[in-house]
MISELO-54445 format. One line per 2 residues: their letters; for each residue x, y, z of C-alpha. Coordinates in steps of 0.2 Angstrom, whole numbers. Example, Ala and Ser with C-alpha at 12.3 -4.5 7.8 and 13.67 -1.06 7.14 Angstrom:
% MISELO-54445
as) 62:-22:39 ~ 68:-5:36 .
//
This chain:
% MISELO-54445
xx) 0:0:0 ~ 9:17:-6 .
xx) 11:27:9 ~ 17:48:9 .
xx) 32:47:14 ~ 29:64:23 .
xx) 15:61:31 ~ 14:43:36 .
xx) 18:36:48 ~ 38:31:54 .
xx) 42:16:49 ~ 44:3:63 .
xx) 64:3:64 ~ 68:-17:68 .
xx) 56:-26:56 ~ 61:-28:38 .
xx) 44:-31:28 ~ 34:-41:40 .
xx) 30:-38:60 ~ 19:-55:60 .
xx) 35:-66:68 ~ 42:-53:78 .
xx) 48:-65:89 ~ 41:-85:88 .
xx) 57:-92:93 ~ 46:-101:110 .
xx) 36:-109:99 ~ 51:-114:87 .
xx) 57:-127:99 ~ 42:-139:93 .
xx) 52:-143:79 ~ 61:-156:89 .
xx) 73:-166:79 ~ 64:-185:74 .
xx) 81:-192:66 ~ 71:-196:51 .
xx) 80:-193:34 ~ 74:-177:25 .
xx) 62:-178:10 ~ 66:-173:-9 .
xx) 52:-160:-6 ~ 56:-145:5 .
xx) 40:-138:6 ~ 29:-153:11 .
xx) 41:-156:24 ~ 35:-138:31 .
xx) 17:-142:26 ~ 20:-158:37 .
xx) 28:-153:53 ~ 13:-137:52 .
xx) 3:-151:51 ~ 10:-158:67 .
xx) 6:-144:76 ~ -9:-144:88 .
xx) -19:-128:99 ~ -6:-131:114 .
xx) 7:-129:99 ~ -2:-112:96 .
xx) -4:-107:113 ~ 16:-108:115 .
xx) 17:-96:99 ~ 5:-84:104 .
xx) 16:-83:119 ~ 30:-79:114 .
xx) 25:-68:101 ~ 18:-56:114 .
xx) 33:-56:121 ~ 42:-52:108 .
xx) 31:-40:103 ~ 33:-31:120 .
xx) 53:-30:115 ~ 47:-23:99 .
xx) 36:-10:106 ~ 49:-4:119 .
xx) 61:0:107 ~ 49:8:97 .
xx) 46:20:112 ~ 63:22:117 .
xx) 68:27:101 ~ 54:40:102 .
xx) 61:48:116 ~ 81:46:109 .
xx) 74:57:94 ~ 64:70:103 .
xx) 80:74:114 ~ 91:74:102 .
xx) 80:87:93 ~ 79:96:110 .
xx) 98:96:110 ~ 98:106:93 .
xx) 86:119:100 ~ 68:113:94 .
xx) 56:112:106 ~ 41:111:95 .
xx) 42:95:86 ~ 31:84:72 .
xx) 20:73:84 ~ 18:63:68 .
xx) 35:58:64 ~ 35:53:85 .
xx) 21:44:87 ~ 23:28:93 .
xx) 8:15:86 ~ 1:2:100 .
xx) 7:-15:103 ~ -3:-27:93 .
xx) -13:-41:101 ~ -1:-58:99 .
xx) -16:-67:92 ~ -19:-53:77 .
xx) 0:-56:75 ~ -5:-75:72 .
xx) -14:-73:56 ~ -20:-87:48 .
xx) -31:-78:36 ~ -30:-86:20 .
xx) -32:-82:1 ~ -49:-93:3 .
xx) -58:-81:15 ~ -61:-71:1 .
xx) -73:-80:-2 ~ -89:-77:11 .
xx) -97:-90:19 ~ -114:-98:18 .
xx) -121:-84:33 ~ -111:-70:25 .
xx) -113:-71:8 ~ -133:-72:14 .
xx) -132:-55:22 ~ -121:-46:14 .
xx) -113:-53:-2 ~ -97:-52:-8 .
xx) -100:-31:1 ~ -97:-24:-16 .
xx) -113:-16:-12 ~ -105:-4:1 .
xx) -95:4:-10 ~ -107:8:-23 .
xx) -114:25:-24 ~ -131:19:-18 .
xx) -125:6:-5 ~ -112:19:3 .
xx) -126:26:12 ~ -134:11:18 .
xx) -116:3:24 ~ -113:4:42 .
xx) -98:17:48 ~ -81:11:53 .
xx) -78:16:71 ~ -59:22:70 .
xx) -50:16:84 ~ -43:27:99 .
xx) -26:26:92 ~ -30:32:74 .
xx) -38:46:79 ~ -24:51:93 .
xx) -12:51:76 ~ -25:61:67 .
xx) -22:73:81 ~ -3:73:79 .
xx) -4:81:61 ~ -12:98:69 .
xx) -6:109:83 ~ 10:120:88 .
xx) 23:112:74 ~ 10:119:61 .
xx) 9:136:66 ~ 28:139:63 .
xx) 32:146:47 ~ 37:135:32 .
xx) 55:140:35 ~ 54:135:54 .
xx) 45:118:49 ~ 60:114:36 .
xx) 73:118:48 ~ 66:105:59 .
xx) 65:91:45 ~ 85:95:39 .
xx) 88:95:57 ~ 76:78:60 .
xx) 79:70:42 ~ 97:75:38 .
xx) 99:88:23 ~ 101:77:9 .
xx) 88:66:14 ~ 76:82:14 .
xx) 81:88:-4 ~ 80:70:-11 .
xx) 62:68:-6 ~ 57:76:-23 .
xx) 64:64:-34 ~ 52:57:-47 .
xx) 61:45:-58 ~ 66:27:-55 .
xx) 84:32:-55 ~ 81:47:-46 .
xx) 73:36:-32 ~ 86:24:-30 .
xx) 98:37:-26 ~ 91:38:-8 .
xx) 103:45:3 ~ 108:35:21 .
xx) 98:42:36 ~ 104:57:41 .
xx) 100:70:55 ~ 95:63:72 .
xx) 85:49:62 ~ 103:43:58 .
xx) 111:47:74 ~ 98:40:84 .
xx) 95:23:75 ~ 116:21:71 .
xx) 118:21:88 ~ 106:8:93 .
xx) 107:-5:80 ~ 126:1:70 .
xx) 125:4:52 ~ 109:4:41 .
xx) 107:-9:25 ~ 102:-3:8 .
xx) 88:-15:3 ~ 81:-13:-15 .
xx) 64:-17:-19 ~ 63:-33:-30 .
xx) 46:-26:-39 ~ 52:-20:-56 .
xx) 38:-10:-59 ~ 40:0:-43 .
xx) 57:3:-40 ~ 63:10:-22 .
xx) 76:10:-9 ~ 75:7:9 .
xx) 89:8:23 ~ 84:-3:36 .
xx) 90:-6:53 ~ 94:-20:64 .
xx) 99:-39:61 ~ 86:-46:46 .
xx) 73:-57:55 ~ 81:-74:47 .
xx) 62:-80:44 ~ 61:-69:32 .
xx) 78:-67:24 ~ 76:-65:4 .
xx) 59:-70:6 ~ 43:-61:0 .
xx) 23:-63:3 ~ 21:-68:-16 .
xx) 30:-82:-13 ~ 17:-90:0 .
xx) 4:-86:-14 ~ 14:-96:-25 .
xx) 18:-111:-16 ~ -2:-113:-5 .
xx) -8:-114:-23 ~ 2:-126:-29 .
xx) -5:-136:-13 ~ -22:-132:-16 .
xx) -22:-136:-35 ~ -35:-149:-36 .
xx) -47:-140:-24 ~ -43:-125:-34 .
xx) -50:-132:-51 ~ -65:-141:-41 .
xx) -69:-126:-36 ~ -71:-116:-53 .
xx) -79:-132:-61 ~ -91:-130:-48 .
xx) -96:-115:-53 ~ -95:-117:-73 .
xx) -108:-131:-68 ~ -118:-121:-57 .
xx) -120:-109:-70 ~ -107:-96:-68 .
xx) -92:-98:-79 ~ -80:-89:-84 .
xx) -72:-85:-66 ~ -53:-90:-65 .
xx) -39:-85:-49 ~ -29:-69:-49 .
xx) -11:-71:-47 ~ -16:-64:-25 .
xx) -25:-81:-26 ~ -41:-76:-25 .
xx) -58:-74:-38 ~ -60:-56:-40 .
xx) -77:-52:-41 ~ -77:-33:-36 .
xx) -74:-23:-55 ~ -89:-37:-61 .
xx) -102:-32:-48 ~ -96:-14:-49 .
xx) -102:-13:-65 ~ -120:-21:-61 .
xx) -123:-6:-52 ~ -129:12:-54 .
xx) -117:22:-56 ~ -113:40:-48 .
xx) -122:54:-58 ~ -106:63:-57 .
xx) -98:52:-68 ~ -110:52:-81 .
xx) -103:57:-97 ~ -86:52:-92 .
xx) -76:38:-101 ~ -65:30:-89 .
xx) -52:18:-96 ~ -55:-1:-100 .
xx) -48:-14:-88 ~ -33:-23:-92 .
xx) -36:-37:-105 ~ -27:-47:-91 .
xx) -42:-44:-79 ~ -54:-45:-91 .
xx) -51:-61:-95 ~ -52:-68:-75 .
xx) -69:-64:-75 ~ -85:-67:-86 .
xx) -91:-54:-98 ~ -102:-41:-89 .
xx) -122:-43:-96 ~ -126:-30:-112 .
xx) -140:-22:-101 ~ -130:-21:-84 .
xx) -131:-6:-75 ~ -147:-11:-64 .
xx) -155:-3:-54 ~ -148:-6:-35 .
xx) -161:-18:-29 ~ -158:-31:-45 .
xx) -138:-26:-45 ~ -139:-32:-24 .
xx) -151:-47:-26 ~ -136:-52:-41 .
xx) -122:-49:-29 ~ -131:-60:-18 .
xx) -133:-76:-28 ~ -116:-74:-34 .
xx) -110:-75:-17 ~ -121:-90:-11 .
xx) -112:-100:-26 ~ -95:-94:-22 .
xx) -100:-101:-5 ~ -109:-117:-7 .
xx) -94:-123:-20 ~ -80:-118:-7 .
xx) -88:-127:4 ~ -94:-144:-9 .
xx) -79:-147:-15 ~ -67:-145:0 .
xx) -59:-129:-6 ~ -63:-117:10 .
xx) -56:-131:23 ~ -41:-138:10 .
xx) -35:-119:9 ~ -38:-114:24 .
xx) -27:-132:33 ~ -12:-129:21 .
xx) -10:-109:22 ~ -10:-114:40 .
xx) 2:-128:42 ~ 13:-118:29 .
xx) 13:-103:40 ~ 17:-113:57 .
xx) 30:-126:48 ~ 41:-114:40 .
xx) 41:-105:58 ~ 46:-120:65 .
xx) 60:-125:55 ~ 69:-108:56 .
xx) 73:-113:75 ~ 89:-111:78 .
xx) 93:-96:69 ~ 76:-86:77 .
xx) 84:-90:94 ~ 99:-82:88 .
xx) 90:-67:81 ~ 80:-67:97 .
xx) 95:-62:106 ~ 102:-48:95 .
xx) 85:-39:97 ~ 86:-42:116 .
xx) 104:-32:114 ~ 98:-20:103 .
xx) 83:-17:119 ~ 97:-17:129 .
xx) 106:-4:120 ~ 91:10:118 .
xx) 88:8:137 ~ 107:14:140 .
xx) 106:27:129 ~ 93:32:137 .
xx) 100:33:154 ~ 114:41:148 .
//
């Protein structure tokens, strides 16, 4: 998800593309070691041992990934404070709560998340009630959609980007970012290009100083996504979970497991009389630009031509009806019966449970069998804690 860089939030300074295994090392010694010879295939021998794993397995994981996460958080705190009194010690007293604000500490058992590709699809009581909630987004069904209550802590940050650091001049507030930021970081925030973004200067200012002197020296890490290239110094030992690893990959290899179920569950549909429908390469049937397009559209669009989806897309989902738009009612009642399908096949021919057990026992076996090298990655974080708390006392 493209975030400002500006106005978001900082990034958190230990992990390095994923927070979910902060810590899981507890839970790692379930591995155990069975003295049986090692299969040809790598990844069922992770399916298997996640397989192994039972609730007093997950119990233990959940364990210590609140602990972990309680390391985490602390050094996200003390390295709040570090920044702000090193600012303070270059004479700004009035300071961007935004770039300060420290985000909660998540609940270990939302850092376990076994959501899988397959909970796309609704179930049987969902779909029911509510679809696929394409309905929501329409310009008709916004209304009826039920608010989002935003939680305490989004709206304390929302309350971080007003106040005394915005009543400064535009000179005063840059002086603070060279000062926070480093100069060359500050004038290299308005490149554009590709090459122009991988010239990303190393952290300077108090950013640098403060994180240099916790966890030593940054690493240049380039995005892989050649589409979307961009550079990010990161901090702190890699977690070794997820060394030259990237979500795409668990995509990739839970298909490959749910193959059969995957193709039982669009032959369902075929035969059920929605054909058409094939998986994106996220893993999932995207039915949302389909059902958009069933509904009435906003009359401040009229008259404008937006541009045609990707021949790509177009061809992952059935050709939208000649007399679509509907009116709301019909579009909803459609959305519906789509969804009760979707449903009734993910449930019929095994694909719900089948994706769900193998995006699960992937997840906890390739946790376990990083072991050894967690433990030792556990104590370099411990140090780094230990580091920040000095620095603080100093």
């Amino acid at each position: 998800m493209w975030r400002n860089p500006r106005r978001g939030p900082r990034r958190p300074v230990v992990m390095r593309r994923d927070l979910l295994p902060l810590v899981c090392a507890a839970a790692l010694a379930l591995a155990g070691c069975s003295g049986e010879a090692a299969s040809s295939d790598p990844i069922q021998d992770q399916v298997d041992l996640g397989m192994e794993a039972d609730g007093t397995d997950e119990e233990r994981l959940l364990a210590a990934l609140a602990e972990a996460g309680e390391v985490g958080h602390e050094l996200e705190e003390i390295t709040s404070r570090l920044l702000r009194r090193c600012m303070e010690d270059k004479g700004f007293t009035v300071h961007d709560e935004a770039e300060l604000f420290v985000w909660p500490q998540a609940e270990a058992d939302q850092a376990l998340d076994f959501a899988a590709p397959v909970d796309h699809v609704p179930t049987a009581e969902e779909a029911a009630e509510n679809g696929f909630m394409v309905w929501a987004q329409t310009y008709d069904g916004s209304d009826l959609a039920p608010e989002e209550e935003t939680p305490e802590y989004m709206e304390e940050y929302y309350e971080t980007m007003e106040g005394a650091f915005y009543d400064l001049s535009a000179e005063e507030r840059k002086a603070w970012e060279r000062a926070y930021y480093g100069v060359e970081v500050v004038e290299w925030r308005g490149a554009d290009t590709d090459a122009e973004q991988l010239q990303r200067p190393e952290p300077g200012g108090c950013d640098g100083e403060v994180h240099r002197a916790v966890y030593g020296e940054p690493e240049r890490w380039v995005s892989p996504d050649e589409g979307d290239h961009y550079v990010v110094w990161e901090w702190g030992t890699a977690n070794p979970l997820y060394e030259g690893w990237a979500p795409e990959d668990d995509v990739r290899t839970w298909r490959d497991l749910v193959r059969a179920e995957e193709t039982a569950f669009l032959t369902c549909l075929d035969e059920g009389g929605n054909p058409g429908w094939d998986f994106n390469d996220e893993g999932y049937v995207d039915t949302s630009f389909y059902l958009h397009a069933l509904y009435p559209q906003d009359p401040a669009n009229a008259g404008i031509e937006f541009d045609p989806l990707p021949d790509w897309q177009l061809a992952l989902m059935p050709e939208v009806p000649g007399d679509a738009p509907y009116d709301y009612d019909t579009a909803f009642a459609t959305e519906v019966a789509l969804a009760e399908d979707f449903a009734a096949c993910a449930d019929e021919t095994g694909y719900r449970e089948a994706g769900q057990e193998q995006w699960r026992a992937m997840r906890i076996g390739r946790m376990l069998e990083n072991e050894p090298e967690v433990f030792a990655w556990q104590e370099e974080m411990n140090g780094y804690l230990a580091t920040a708390q000095d620095l603080l006392q100093a």
